[in-house]
N, C-alpha and C positions, 0 to 999 in steps of 0.2 A: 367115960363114955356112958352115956344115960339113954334107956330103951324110952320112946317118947310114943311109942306107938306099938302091937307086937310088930315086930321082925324090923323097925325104926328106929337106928340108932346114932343120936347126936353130940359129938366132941366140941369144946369150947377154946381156943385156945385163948394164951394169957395175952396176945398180941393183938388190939382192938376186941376181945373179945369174938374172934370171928371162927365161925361154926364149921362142921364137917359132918355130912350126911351122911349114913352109908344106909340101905337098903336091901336087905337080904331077898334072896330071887331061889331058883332050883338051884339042886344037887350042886350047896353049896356057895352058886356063885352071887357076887353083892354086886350094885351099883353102889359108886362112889362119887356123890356131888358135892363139891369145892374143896377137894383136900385143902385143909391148912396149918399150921403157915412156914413155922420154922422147917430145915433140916429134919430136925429131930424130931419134931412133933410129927413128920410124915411117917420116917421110920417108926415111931410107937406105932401109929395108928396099921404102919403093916405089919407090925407085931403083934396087936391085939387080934384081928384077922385071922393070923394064922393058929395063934392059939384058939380060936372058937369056930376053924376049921372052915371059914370063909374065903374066898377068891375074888378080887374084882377081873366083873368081865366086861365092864363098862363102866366109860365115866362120862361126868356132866359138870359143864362149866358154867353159870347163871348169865356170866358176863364179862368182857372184856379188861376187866381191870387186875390190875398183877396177880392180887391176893386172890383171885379166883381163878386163872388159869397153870395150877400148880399143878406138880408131877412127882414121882419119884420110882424109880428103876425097882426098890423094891415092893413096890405095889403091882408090878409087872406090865406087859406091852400087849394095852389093851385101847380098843380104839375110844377118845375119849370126844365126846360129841359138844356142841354149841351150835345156836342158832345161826342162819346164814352171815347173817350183816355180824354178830361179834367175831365170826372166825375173820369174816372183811376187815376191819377196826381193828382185831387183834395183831394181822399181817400187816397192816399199814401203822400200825404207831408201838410196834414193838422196843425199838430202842428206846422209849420214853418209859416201856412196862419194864425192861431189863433193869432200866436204872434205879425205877422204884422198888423195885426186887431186890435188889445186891445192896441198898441203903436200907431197907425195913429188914430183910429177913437171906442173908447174903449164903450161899454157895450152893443154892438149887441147880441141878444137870442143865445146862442151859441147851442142851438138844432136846428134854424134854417141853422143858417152859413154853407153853402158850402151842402147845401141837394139838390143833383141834381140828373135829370133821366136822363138817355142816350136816345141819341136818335140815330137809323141809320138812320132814312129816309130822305127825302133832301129837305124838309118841316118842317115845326113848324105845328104839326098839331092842329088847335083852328078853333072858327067860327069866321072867320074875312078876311080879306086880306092876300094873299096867301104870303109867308114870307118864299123864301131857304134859304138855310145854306150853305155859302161858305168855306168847311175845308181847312184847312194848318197848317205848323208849324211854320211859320214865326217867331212873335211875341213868342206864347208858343206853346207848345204842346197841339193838340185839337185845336185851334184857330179856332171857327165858326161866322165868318160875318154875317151877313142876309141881304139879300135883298127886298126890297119889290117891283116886278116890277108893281105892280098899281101906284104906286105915283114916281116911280124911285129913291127913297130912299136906301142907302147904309149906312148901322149900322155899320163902320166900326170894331170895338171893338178898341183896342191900337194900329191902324196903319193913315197912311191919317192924319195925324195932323200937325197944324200950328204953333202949341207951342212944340213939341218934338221930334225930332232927332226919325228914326227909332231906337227899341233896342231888339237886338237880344234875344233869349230865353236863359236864363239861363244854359239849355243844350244844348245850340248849341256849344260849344268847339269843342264835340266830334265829331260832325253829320253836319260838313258843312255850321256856322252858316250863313255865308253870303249867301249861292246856297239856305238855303231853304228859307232864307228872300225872296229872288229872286222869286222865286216862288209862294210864297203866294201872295208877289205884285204884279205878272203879272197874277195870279190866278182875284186880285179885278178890275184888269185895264180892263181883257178882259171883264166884266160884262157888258153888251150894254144896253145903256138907263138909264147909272144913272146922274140923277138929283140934287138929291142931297146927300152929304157926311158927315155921325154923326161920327167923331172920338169918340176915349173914352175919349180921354185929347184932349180940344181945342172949337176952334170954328166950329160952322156947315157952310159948301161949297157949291157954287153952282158949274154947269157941270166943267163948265171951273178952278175954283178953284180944284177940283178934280183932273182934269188932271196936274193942275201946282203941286201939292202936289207929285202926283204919278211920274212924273219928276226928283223933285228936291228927291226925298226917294231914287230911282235908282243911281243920282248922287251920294248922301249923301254916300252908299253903295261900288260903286267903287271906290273913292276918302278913305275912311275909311279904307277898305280893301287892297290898293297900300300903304296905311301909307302916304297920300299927306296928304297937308292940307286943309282942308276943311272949302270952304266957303260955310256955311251957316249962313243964316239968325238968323234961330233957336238957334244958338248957341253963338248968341253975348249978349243977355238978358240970359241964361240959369242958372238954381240954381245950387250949387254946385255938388250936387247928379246926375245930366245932365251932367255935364261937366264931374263929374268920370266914369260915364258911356261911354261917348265917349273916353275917356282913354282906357278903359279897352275891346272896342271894336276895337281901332285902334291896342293893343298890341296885338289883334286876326289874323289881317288881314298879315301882317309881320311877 
């Protein structure tokens, strides 16, 4: 667990390398955004918690996809919030998140999995550091970033990463995939004052790290979408499942 910010602190797990927020607030209590991923790695993480005398009294899920809508009993039963349309998407295509769940990362409380409130307002409402919600569809459907402008923290969710190629949502075919990318990334770029940047896969950015991520995402974008080749960095180490992915987003763009 690494303090990336004061009272900001983020886990990596070895599993996609995918991150875990947590946010210290009052007397005591934390936000917790994307727990992940194994079993195990939840229990540490409520382990570590209690050893540094913190509580979660609210969580926050970025988006509808399994590895972000985790849970664990010993984190305890607090309400865990998401944007309107992912808690929508999350109830409507659950059995496809359970399955992806029990095949990557298998014996999560499946009464916790995927129990999320909606939220409209443009806050995470808890007693801590004030924490918006940046919506889009980028990434998924419902995609909520958070910001935190005390420490200038930027929770990306699955976007801003140094390990993966932007990837379009699932339902982007129909609706534009690459114009709403577009938008959700120029949605987190306009954010003034971030400091620093939590993907959900990768490593954490400082300001400028930031802006070179949000650069080369744009280029990644045009270049995918013309069907050019793309050079990216990202893409010369990338795992099979990456590289079909970019496949399957370059047969979009043409």
């Amino acid at each position: 667990m690494d303090e990336v910010a004061p009272g900001v602190f983020v886990a990596t797990a070895e599993l996609y390398m995918t991150t875990t927020t947590v946010v210290a607030g009052a007397d005591g209590g934390c936000l917790v955004i994307d727990p992940a991923v194994t079993v195990a790695e939840l229990d540490a993480l409520a382990s570590w918690l209690s050893a540094r005398g913190l509580r979660p009294v609210a969580g926050w899920s970025t988006h509808p996809h399994w590895d972000h809508v985790l849970w664990s009993s010993s984190l305890g039963d607090v309400v865990r919030y998401a944007t309107r349309r992912a808690v929508e998407v999350a109830a409507r295509e659950l059995p496809g998140l359970v399955s992806g769940m029990e095949e990557a990362a298998p014996g999560h409380d499946l009464a916790l999995f995927a129990r999320l409130a909606p939220l409209a307002a443009p806050e995470i409402p808890w007693r801590g550091p004030r924490a918006t919600v940046l919506t889009h569809d980028a990434h998924a459907p419902g995609h909520g970033a958070v910001f935190l402008p005390d420490t200038g923290v930027l929770v990306a969710g699955d976007m801003c990463s140094d390990t993966e190629i932007p990837l379009l949502g699932m339902e982007a075919a129909e609706t534009d995939p690459f114009g709403r990318y577009r938008h959700g990334l120029g949605v987190l770029a306009d954010v003034p004052g971030v400091r620093v940047v939590v993907p959900g896969h990768g490593h954490v950015g400082d300001a400028a790290e930031f802006r070179r991520r949000v650069a080369a995402d744009f280029g990644y974008l045009d270049a995918a979408q013309a069907g050019r080749d793309v050079a990216d960095e990202r893409l010369a180490a990338a795992a099979p499942w990456l590289l079909a992915e970019h496949d399957r987003q370059r047969a979009l763009g043409y």
